[in-house]
C-alpha positions in Angstrom: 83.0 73.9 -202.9 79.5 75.2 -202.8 78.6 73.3 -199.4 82.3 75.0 -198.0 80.9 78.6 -199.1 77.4 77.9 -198.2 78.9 76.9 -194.2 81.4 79.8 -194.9 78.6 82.6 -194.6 76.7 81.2 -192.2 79.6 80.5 -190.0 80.7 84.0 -190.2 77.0 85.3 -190.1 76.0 83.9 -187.1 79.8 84.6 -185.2 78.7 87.7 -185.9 74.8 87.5 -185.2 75.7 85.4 -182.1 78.4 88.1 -180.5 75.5 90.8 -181.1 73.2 88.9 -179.4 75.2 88.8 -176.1 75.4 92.3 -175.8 72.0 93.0 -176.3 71.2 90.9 -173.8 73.2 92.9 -171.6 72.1 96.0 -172.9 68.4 95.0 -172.6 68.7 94.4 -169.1 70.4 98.1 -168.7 68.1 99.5 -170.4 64.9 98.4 -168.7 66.0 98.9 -165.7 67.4 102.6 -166.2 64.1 103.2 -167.8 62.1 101.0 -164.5 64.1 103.2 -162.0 62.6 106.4 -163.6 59.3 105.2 -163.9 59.1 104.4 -160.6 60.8 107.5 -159.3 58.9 110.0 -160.8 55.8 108.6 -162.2 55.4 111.2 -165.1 54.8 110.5 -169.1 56.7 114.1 -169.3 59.7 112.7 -168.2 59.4 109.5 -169.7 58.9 111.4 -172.7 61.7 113.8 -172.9 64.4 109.9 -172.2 62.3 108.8 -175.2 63.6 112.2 -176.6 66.8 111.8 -176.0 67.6 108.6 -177.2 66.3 109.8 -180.5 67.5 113.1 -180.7 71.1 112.0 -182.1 70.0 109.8 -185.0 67.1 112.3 -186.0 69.9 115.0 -186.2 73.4 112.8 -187.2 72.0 110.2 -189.0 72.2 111.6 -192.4 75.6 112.2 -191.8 76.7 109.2 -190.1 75.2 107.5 -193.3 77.8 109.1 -195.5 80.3 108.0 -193.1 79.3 104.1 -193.6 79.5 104.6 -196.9 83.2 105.4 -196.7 85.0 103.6 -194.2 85.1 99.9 -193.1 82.2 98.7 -192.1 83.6 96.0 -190.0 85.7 99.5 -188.0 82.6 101.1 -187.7 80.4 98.3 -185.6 83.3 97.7 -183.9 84.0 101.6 -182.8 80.3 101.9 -182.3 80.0 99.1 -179.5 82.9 100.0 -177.7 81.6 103.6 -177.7 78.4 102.3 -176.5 80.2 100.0 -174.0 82.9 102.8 -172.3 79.7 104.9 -172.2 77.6 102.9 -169.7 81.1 102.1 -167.8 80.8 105.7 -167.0 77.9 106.4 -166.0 78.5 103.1 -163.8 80.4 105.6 -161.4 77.6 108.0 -161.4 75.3 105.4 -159.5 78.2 103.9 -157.7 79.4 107.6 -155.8 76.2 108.0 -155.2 71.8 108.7 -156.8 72.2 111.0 -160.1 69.3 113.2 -161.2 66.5 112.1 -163.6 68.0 114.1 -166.4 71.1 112.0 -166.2 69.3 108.8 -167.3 68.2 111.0 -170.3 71.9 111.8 -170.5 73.4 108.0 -170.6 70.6 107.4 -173.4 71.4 110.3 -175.7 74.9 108.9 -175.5 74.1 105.3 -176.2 72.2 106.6 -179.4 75.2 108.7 -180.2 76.9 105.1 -180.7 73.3 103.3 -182.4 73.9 105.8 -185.1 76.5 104.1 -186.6 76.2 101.0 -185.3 72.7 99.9 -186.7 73.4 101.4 -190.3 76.7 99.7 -190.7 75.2 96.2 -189.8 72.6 96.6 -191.3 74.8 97.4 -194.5 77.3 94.2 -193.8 74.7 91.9 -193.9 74.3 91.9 -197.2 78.1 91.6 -198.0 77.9 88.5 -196.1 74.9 86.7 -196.9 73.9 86.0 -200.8 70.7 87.2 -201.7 68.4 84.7 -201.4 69.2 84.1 -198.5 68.7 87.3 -197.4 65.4 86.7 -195.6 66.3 83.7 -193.9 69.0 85.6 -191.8 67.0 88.7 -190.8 65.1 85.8 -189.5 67.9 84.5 -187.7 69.2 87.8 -186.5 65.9 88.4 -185.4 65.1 85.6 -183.4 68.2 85.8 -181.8 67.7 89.7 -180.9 64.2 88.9 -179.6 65.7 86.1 -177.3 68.2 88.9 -175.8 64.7 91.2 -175.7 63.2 88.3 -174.5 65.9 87.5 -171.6 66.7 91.1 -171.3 64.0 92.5 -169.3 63.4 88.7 -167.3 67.2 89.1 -166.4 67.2 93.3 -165.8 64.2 92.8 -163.1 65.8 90.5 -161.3 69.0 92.3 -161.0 66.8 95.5 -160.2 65.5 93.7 -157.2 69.0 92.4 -156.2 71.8 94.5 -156.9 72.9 98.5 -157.3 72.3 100.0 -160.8 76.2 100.4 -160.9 76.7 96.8 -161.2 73.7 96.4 -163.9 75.7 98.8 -166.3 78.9 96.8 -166.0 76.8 94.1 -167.9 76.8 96.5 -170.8 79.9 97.2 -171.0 80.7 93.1 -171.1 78.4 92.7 -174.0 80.4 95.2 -176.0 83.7 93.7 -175.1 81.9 90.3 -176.5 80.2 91.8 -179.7 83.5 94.2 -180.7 85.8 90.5 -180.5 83.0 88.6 -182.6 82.9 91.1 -185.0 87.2 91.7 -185.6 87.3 87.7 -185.9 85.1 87.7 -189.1 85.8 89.1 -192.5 83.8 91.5 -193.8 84.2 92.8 -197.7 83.2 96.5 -198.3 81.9 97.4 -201.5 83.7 98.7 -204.5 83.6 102.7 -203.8 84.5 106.0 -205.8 87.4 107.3 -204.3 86.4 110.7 -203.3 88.8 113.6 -201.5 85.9 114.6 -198.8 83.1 114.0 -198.5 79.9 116.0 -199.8 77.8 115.5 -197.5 74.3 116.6 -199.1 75.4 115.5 -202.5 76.3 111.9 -200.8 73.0 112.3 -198.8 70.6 113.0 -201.8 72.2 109.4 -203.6 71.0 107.8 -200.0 67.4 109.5 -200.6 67.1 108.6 -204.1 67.5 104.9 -203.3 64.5 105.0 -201.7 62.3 107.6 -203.4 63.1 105.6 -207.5 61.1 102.7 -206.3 57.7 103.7 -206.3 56.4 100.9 -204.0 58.8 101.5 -201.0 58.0 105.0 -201.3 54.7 104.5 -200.4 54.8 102.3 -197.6 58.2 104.0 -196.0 56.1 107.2 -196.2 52.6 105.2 -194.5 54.5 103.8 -192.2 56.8 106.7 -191.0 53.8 108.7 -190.7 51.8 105.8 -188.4 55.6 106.1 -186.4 54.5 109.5 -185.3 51.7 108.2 -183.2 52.9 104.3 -182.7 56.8 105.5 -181.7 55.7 107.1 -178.4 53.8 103.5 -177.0 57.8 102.2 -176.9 57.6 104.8 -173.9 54.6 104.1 -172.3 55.0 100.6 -172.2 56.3 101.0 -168.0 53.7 103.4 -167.2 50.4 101.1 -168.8 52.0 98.3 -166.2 52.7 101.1 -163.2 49.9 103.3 -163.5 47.4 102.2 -165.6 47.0 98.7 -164.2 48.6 99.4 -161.0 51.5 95.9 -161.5 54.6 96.1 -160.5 58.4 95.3 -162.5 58.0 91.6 -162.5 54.7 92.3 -164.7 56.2 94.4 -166.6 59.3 91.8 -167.0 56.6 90.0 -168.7 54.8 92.4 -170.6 58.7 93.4 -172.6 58.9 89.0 -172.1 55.5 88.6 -174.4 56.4 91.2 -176.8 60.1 89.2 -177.3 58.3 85.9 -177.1 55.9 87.2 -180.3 58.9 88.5 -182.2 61.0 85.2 -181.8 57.8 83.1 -182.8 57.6 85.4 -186.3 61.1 85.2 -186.9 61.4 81.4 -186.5 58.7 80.9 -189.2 59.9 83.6 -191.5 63.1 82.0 -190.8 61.9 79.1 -192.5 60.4 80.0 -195.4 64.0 81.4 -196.6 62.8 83.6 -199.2 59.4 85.6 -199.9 59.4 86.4 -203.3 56.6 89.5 -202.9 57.2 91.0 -199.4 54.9 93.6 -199.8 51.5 91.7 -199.2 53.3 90.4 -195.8 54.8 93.8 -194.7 50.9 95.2 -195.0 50.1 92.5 -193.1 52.6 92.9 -189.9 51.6 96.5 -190.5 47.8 95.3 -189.9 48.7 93.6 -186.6 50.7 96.3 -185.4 47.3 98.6 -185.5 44.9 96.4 -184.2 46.6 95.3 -181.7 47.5 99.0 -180.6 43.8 99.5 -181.0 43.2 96.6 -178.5 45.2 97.4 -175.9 44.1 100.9 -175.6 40.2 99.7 -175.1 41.1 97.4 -172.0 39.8 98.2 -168.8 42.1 99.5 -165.6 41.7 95.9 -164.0 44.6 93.7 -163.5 42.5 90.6 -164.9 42.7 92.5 -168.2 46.7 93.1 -167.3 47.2 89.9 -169.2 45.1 90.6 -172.4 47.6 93.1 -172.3 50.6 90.8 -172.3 48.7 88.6 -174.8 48.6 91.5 -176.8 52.1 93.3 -176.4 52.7 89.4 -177.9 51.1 89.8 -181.1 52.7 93.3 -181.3 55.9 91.7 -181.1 55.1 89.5 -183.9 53.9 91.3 -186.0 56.3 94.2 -185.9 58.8 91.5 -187.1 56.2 90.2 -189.6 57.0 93.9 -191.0 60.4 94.6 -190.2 62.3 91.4 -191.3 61.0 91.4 -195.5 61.2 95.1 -195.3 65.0 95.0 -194.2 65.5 92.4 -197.1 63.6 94.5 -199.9 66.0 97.3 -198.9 69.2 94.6 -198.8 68.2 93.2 -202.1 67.3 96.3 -204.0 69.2 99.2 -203.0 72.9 99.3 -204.3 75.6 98.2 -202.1 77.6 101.8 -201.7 74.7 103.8 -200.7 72.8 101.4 -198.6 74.7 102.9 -195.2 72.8 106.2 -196.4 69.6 104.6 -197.3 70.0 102.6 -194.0 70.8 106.1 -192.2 68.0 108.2 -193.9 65.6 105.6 -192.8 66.5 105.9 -189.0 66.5 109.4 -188.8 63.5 109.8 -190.2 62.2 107.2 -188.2 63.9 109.2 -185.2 61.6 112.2 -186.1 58.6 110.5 -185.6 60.0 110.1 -181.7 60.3 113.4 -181.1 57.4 114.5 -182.8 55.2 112.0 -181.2 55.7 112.6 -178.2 55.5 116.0 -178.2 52.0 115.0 -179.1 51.6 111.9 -176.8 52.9 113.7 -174.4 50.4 116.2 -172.8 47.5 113.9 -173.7 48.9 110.9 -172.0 49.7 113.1 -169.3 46.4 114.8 -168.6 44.2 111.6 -170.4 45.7 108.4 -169.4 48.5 106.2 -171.7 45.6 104.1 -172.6 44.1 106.7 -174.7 47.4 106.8 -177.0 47.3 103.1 -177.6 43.6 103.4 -179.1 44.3 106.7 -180.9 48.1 105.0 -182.1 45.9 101.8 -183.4 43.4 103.9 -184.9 45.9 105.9 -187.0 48.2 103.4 -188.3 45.1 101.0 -189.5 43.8 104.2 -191.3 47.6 104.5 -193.0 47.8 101.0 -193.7 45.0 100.5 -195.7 45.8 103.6 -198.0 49.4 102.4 -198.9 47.8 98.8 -199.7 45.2 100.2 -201.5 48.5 101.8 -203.4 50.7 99.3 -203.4 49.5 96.0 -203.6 47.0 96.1 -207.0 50.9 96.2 -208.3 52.4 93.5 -209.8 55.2 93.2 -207.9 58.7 91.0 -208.3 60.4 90.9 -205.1 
């Protein structure tokens, strides 16, 4: 009985896992080349900055919200809703490219949209998981999930430049809207129990809210480094963006390099996730979250001292790499502290308050980044970016990690 449960949730975990991972891939490839297409038409960290914008714009302001609305339906409706949303909306905008060339602004369009459906999507996973998987296992799927993420990231951009170079955006899109069809069937194939929840008329929303937030602000140690970190977001967030514009302008490569500057960063996040896979469990995550935090800045810092030579074009890739790995090296134990700790009907809000506060530091970033990229160079941002989130880093482990900690 124990080896039929134990094959039961992963079966079931990696149906789902698996489907996910097939329309990621297809949304990878969308999205890099939607985002190459405006690079390379307009050349400007303004505009890239207001797409970053608008992607984030609808979990900054609906996240909260959406969080509540986790809480209360199915979960397993939810994901499923969220990628067919997510799915119809790049079928649309398919037709756009196909009757002819939109303007820039509706690229920023098509990705305020697809966030609309990330919303409630991410949260609602991200709250499943834990319903599915038992808790010590908890790290060894993130692991999973995340290895198998990073090899659509990793395929994504490889497969999106190549389809840039041979077909019509129009076509590209239609791969989105395959992926959803393939993650939505994965998903309604696989049970999925919901937590035991207080029946309530309607929902209050700030009441409902403030139980998300004080999930997160009881335990002392993830207050700390949620805050470090969201406040190293605010200048690391906007690098997501710049990412085109260091291969374009800065060292003058074209969108095969760039293929493999979004193909090192996958590459680094798949390596991390394989070994963190491994492990199974870490009993006190917080020494190794500081850590991928501490690769995250230097590497930042790195990057942003290289020369405008396309020799050094491949320290950069080398770099993006270690980014890659150690963004997971933070992400995947953080992810489980929050599955193991925080109770299972508010961890849609938790999820949800997370990632729209994480949303703000987009915005807010860039409004920053923005008009000194512009008028400095990207390069500067990755120094100043690396700068200010070793700075945070070390303050929340000087916090954080003289505690004796148990998880």
């Amino acid at each position: 009985m124990k080896i039929n449960k134990e094959n039961k949730w992963k079966r079931d975990f990696l149906t789902i896992a698996g489907g996910q991972t097939v329309s990621l891939i297809g949304s990878a490839a969308v999205q890099f080349s939607l985002i190459w297409w405006l690079a390379t038409e307009t050349g400007s960290p303004i505009m890239m900055s207001i797409a970053g914008l608008f992607a984030f714009l609808p979990q900054l302001v609906l996240g909260p919200f959406a969080g509540v609305w986790v809480d209360r339906l199915k979960r397993k409706t939810v994901i499923i809703a969220a990628d067919l949303f997510i799915g119809l909306a790049a079928l649309v905008f398919a037709f756009f490219f196909l009757f002819g060339n939109p303007p820039y602004w509706s690229v920023c369009l098509v990705l305020g949209i697809r966030g609309l459906g990330n919303v409630f999507h991410t949260p609602a996973i991200q709250a499943a998981v834990p319903m599915l998987v038992p808790q010590q296992e908890l790290v060894r799927a993130n692991g999973w999930s995340q290895f198998m993420q990073s090899g659509a990231f990793l395929l994504g951009p490889v497969l999106g430049a190549a389809m840039y170079a041979a077909l019509p955006l129009w076509i590209i899109l239609l791969s989105d809207f395959a992926g959803a069809l393939v993650a939505s069937a994965t998903v309604a194939v696989v049970k999925i129990p919901d937590p035991e929840r207080q029946i309530k008329q309607r929902p209050r929303f700030f009441h409902e809210m403030k139980e998300g937030a004080a999930a997160i602000c009881q335990d002392r140690k993830l207050f700390i480094v949620t805050a470090a970190t969201l406040l190293g977001m605010v200048f690391y967030a906007p690098l997501s963006t710049y990412y085109p514009l260091m291969t374009s302008d800065y060292f003058r490569a074209d969108a095969w390099h760039a293929s493999m500057v979004n193909f090192g960063y996958a590459a680094g996040m798949m390596l991390c996730a394989v070994l963190l896979g491994k492990f199974g469990t870490i009993k006190n995550k917080f020494p190794v979250i500081h850590l991928g935090l501490l690769g995250m800045g230097t590497s930042s810092l790195l990057c942003g001292l290289l020369p405008a030579e396309m020799v050094w074009f491949w320290v950069f890739a080398a770099l993006c790499a270690l980014l890659g790995a150690s963004s997971n090296l933070y992400n995947i134990p953080y992810i489980a502290y929050l599955q193991e700790t925080i109770a299972p009907e508010r961890m849609g809000r938790a999820f949800s308050l997370i990632g729209s506060l994480s949303s703000a530091t987009m915005p807010l970033g860039l409004l920053i980044a923005g008009p000194v990229a512009e008028s400095r160079g990207v390069s500067l941002w990755f120094l100043v970016s690396g700068i200010a989130l070793l700075l945070l880093t070390l303050v929340s482990a000087l916090l954080v990690l003289p505690q004796k900690a148990d998880n």
